[in-house]
N, C-alpha and C positions, 0 to 999 in steps of 0.2 A: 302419522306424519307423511306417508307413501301419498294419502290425499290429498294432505296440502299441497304437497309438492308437486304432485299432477294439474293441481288449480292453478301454480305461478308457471306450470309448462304452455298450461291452455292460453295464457294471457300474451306470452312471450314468443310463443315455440318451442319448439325441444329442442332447435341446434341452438338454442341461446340461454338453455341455461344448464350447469355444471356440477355433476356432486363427485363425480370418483376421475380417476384422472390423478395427473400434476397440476396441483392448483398452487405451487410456490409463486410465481407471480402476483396472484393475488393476496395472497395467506401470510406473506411475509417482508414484512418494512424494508425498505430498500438496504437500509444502513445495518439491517441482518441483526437486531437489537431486540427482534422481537417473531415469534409464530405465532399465528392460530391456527385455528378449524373452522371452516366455514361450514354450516347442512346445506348449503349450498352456493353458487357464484352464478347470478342474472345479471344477462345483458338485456335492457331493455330496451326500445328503438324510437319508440316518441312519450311524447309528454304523458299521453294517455294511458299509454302502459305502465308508467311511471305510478299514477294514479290507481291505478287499478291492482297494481302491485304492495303499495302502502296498505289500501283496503283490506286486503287481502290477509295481510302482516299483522294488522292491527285488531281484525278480528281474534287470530288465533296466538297474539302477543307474542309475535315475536319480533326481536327486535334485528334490525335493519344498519348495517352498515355502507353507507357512500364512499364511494371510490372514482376515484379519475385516473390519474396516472401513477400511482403510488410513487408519489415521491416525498410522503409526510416527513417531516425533520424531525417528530415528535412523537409515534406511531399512532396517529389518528385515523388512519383509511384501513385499519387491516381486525378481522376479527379476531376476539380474544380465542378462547383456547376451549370453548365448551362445546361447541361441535352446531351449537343452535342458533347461530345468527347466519341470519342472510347480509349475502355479501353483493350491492348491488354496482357492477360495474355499470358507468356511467360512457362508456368510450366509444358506441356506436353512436349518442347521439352527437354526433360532429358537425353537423351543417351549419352553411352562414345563410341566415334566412334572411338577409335584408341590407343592402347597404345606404343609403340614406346620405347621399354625395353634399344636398343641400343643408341637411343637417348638422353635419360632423358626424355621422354617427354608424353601427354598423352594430346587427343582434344575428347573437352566434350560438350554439344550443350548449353547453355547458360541458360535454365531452371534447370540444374543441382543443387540441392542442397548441399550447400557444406561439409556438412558430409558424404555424399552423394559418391561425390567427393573424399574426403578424404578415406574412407574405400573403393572403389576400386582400388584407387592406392597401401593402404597396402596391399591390397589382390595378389597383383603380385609384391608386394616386396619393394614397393618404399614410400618416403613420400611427399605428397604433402601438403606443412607447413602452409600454410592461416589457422588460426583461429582465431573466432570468438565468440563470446558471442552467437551472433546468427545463428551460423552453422546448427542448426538441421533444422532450416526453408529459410534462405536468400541463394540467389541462385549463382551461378558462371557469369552471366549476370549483376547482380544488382552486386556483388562485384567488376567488374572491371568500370560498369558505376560512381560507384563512389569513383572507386580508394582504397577501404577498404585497412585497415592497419591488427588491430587488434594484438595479444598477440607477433607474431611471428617474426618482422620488424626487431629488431636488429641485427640480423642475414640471413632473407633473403629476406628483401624488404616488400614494399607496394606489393599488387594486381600487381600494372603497372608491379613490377619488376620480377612476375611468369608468364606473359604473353610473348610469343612467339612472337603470330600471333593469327587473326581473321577473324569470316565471319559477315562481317555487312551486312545490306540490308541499302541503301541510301533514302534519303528523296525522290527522286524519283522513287522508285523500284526495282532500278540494285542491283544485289547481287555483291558485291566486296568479292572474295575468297582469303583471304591473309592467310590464315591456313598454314602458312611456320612451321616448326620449326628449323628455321637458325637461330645462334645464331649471324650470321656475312650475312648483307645485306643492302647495300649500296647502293642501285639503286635510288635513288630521294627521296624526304619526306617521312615521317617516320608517315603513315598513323595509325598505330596501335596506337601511342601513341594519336594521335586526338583523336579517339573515346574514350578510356580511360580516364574513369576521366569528361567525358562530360555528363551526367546522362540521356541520349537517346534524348540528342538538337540535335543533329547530325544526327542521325542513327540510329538502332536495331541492336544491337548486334545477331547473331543468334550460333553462335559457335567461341569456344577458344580453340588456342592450346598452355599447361601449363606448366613448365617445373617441372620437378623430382628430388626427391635427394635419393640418399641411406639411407634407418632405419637406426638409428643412432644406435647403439652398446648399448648406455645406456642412460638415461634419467634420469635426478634428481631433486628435486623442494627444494629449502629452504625461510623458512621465516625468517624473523628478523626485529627487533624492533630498528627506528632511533628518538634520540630524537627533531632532526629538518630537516627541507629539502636542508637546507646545508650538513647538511649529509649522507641524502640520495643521491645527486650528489657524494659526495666525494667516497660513496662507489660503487657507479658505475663503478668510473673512474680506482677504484679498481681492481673490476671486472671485467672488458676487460684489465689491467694488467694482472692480475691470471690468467684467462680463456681464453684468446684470443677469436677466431672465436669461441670454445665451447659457449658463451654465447650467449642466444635463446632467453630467455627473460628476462624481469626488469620493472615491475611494483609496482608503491607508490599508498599508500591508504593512506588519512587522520583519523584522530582517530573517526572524528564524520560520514563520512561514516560508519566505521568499524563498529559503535555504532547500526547504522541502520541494519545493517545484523543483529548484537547481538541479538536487539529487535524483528525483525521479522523473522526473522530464526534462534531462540535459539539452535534448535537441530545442528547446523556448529561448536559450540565452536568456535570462533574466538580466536587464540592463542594473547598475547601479546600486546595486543590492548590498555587495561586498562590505562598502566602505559607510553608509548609512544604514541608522537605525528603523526607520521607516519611511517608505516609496509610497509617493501618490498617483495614483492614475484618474484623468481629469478627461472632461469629458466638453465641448462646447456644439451646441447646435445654431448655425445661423440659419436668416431667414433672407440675408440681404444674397453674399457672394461666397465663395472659399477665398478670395483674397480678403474682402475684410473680416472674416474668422481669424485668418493668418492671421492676420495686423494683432488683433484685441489677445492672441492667444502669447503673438511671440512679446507682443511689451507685457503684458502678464509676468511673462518667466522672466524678462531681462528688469523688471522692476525688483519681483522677488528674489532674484540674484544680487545686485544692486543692495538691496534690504539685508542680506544675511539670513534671507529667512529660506532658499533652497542648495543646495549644494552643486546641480546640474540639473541637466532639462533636457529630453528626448522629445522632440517633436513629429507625429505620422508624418512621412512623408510621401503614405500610400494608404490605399484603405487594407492591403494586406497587412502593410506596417500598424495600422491599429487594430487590427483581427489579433495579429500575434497581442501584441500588449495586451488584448481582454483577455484573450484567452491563457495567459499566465493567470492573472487573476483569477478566472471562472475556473483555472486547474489546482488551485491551490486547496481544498477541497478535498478533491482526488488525491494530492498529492498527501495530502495527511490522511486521510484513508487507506492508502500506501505501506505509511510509517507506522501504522498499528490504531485499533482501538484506544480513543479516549475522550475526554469530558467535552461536552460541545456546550456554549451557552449563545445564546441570543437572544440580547439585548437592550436597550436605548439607554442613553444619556441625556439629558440637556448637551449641547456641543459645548457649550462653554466649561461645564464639570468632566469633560471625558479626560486631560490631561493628570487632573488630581484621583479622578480614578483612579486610571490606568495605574500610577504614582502609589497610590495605595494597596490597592489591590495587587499587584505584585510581589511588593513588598509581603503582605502577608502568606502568599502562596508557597516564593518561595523559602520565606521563615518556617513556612510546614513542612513542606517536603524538598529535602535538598538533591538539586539537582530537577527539579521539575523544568519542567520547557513549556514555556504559554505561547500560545500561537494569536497574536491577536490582528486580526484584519477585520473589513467591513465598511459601512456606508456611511463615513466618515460627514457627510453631507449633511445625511439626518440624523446623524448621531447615533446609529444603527450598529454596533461592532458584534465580531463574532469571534468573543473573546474564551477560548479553548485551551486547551490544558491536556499536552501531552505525559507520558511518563519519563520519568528520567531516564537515559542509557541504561542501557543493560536489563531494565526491568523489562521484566514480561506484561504489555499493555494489560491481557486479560484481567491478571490478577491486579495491576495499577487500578483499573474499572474497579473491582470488586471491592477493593480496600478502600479506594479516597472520594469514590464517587458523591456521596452523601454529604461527607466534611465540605466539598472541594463547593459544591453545588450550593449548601449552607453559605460559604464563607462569601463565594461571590454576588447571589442574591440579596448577602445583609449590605455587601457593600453595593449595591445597584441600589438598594433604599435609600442611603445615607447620603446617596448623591441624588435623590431625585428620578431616580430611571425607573424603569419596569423591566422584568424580568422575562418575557417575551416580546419582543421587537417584531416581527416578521413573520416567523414561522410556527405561531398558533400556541396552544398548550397542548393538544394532544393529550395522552393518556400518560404520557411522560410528568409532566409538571401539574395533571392536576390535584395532586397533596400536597405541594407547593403552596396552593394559588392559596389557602388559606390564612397561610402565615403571613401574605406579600399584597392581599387583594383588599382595598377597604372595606369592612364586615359590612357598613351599608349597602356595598355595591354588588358585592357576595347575596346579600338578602332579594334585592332587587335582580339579581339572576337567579335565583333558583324560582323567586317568584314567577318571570318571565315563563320559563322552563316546564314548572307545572301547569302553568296555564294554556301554554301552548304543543306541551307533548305530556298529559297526566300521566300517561299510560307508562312511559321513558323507553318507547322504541328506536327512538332515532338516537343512534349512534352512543349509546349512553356509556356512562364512564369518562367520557371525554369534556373537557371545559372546565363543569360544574358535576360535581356530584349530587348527585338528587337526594334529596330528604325519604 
């Protein structure tokens, strides 16, 4: 083994790559849910290496885990616990190799961070709309392996739907160069969309090319106060009335989330939370002025006040004023990470079935466990929730994990079928959900991935255990 591992020293260097040391950063899932052991931690620094590295792996089978910024919701970026997977960090390659003004477009190496990301696209004019809770650390790599949504979807797609083209390296070592940025390209299977979404069973991402939109003219953020999640859809439906395409974002928080920011981050002032069941925070991008955003935003809320369908309305009156509003939202999170260890699920709905959900599945929760507390917020836009499951007072979260995890996990995946959803929204399957994905994934479609999987990594060095279980 001292061999091999001199060969992936030759390839990379020896300050870049890791076996004794602290390797918790790498070794261990953010949300602390999970350790492994790496035989060791490679940075690699171009495509090439990347390539030569796979080779390398593949000869003497071992298998290869991808990492960008560890921030899996599902522990998908971190090695199990055998001591013999290579753990390849992906964070030095970070370059933007291209931006492409006439295009829309801009290809950026796959370690890229995506605030990262974000702020040089503004910096030559343009926006590139992914975000994320976790933007300041998760990479442009890990967001399209697993397809990330986040804040920005109603208006302009999942991850998949910013992506171009890509340069993956194969479970064999070829680097496949598809870094088109055609918007129209019809030549045989639509290899980009494979890899997307596939969280590195496939292949290594090593570079993406993203598409651009013009800074939007004005930007505006409003809160308001619904007294149920009926009506929070209704004023949705609202809202793509009034706003058309302006509408960017649309996110519902529950009141006992909102409670949890209150308590652990008093200095947010959470506006309106008290008195309502659920708070939306709304999002408009124009392209004309900030006064006619005003205009469309404030008859918006004075119609759905009018209606009965909000209770009050905060509207930014700054861009710090809508910094704070996200950032309640993107702390709510945190703030339950705060309050203890517990059930995380993520999601989708149809939007129209998320009211009788909710309705339901409550209902049955807490018929189980009395005194449970569900934290349910999310991308209420696309129908995205992050409908979670604290433990009652006084329990001990650990042991709350230990006990209901499984029942809790069951109960709400039967009711995510019953309504039409799927049981990962956003944040991948990981190694978390994939015994799950059996019970919940159609057997044809099941078949049709493992087939993919064998064909494209026989050997199952890339990232295995995760998605699909291999035959």
């Amino acid at each position: 083994m001292n061999e091999f591992l001199n060969k992936l020293s030759t390839i990379v260097g020896s300050t870049h790559i890791q076996t004794t040391g602290d390797l918790t950063k790498y070794e261990e899932d953010w949300r602390k849910r999970a350790r492994g052991k790496a035989l060791a931690v490679i940075s690699p620094g171009t495509t090439r290496e990347v390539s030569l590295l796979v080779k390398a792996c593949l000869e003497e089978r071992v298998s290869i885990v991808p990492q960008g910024g560890n921030t899996s919701m599902v522990v998908g970026s971190i090695p199990n616990d055998s001591g013999t997977q290579i753990l390849l960090s992906m964070q030095r390659m970070n370059k933007v190799r291209a931006i492409d003004a006439a295009n829309l477009t801009m290809t950026v190496e796959s370690g890229s961070v995506l605030q990262q990301v974000q702020q040089s696209a503004e910096k030559a004019g343009f926006l590139f709309p992914l975000s994320l809770g976790s933007q300041g650390s998760c990479t442009i790599g890990g967001n399209l392996s697993t397809n990330a949504g986040g804040t920005q979807v109603v208006r302009y797609g999942n991850a998949r739907d910013l992506c171009l083209g890509l340069e993956v390296v194969s479970a064999n070592g070829e680097i496949w160069n598809g870094l088109s940025g055609l918007r129209k390209d019809n030549t045989g299977y639509d290899l980009k969309n494979l890899y997307v979404g596939s969280e590195g069973t496939l292949g290594i991402i090593t570079a993406a090319t993203l598409k651009l939109y013009p800074l939007p003219a004005a930007k505006l953020t409003a809160w308001a106060g619904v007294q149920s999640i009926e009506q929070a859809v209704e004023l949705l439906g609202l809202a793509h009335k009034m706003l058309g395409p302006a509408l960017s974002g649309f996110e519902v928080m529950g009141q006992f989330a909102l409670s949890l920011v209150d308590k652990h981050f008093p200095q947010m002032k959470v506006p309106l939370w008290k008195e309502n069941p659920y708070c939306i925070l709304l999002e408009a991008s124009d392209n004309e002025s900030e006064s006619h955003a005003r205009t469309l935003f404030e008859g918006l809320m004075q119609k759905a006040i009018e209606a009965g369908v909000i209770t009050d309305a905060v509207i930014a009156e700054s861009l710090a004023q809508a910094k704070a509003l996200w950032l309640i939202r993107e702390n709510i999170t945190m703030a339950q990470a705060a309050q203890g260890l517990n059930i995380k699920h993520d999601i989708s709905i149809p939007v129209s079935q998320i009211p009788p959900f909710v309705m339901h599945t409550d209902a049955l929760i807490t018929q189980k466990i009395e005194g449970v507390r569900i934290v349910n917020f999310g991308h209420l836009g696309d129908g995205n929730l992050h409908y979670n499951v604290q433990a009652p007072q006084g329990i001990d979260p650990k042991i709350f994990l230990q006990t209901y995890e499984h029942d809790i996990n069951a109960l709400v995946y039967d009711s995510v079928m019953k309504f039409g959803g799927s049981i990962s929204a956003e944040h991948g399957v990981g190694s978390l959900k994939v015994n799950s994905l059996k019970d919940y994934k159609d057997p044809t479609a099941l078949s049709i991935m493992r087939s993919i999987k064998q064909a494209l990594d026989p050997h199952n060095i890339m990232n295995p255990g995760r998605v699909i279980n291999a035959l």
